[in-house]
N, C-alpha and C positions, 0 to 999 in steps of 0.2 A: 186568341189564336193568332200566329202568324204565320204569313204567307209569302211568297219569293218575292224578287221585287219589292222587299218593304211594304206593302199590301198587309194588313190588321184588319183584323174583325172583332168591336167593339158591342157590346152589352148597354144599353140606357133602361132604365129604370125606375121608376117616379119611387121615391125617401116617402115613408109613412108617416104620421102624426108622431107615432110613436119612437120615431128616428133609423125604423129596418125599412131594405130594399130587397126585395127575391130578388136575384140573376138568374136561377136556375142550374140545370143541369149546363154548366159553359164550355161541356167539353163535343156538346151538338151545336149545329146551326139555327135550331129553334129549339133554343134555350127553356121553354114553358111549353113545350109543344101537351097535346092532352094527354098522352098515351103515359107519361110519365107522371103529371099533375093532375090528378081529378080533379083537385078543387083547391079554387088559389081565395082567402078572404080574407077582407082588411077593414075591419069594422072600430079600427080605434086600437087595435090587436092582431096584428100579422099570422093567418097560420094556414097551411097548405097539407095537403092530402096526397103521400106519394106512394104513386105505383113502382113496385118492381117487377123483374120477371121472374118466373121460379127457379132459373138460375145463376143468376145476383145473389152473390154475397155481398156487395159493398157498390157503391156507386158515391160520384160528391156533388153534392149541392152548394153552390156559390152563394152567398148573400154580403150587402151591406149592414153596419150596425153604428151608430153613432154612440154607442156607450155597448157594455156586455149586457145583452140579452138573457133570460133563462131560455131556456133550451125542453123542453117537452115531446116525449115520447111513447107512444102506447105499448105494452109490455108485448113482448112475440107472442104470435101464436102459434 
């Protein structure tokens, strides 16, 4: 984000084993906040549980990737 003044607002992130970073949603000020992320896990395998609200169609999720990742999704309901 920027802001007047030259003033930025920066994301940090710790790189997984497996070479991804969540940033999250980077279009809020708390990026990972819960309301959005139920559940963030990193066990050798990066994968996160995202909330929407019921009237979300589309929202973006920011991450790092050190190589292309596969990409996993559960079918709608």
């Amino acid at each position: 984000m920027e802001f007047k003044d030259g003033w930025a607002f920066q994301v940090l992130s710790p790189v997984s084993q497996d070479g991804l970073a969540l940033l999250g949603d980077t279009e809020k000020i708390t990026t990972l906040g819960k309301a959005r992320f139920a559940a963030v896990k990193d066990d050798g395998s990066l994968s996160a549980t995202i909330q929407f609200s019921s009237d979300e169609k589309m929202r973006s999720i920011s991450g790092y990737a050190s190589h292309r990742p596969p990409l996993l999704r559960p079918p709608a309901r």
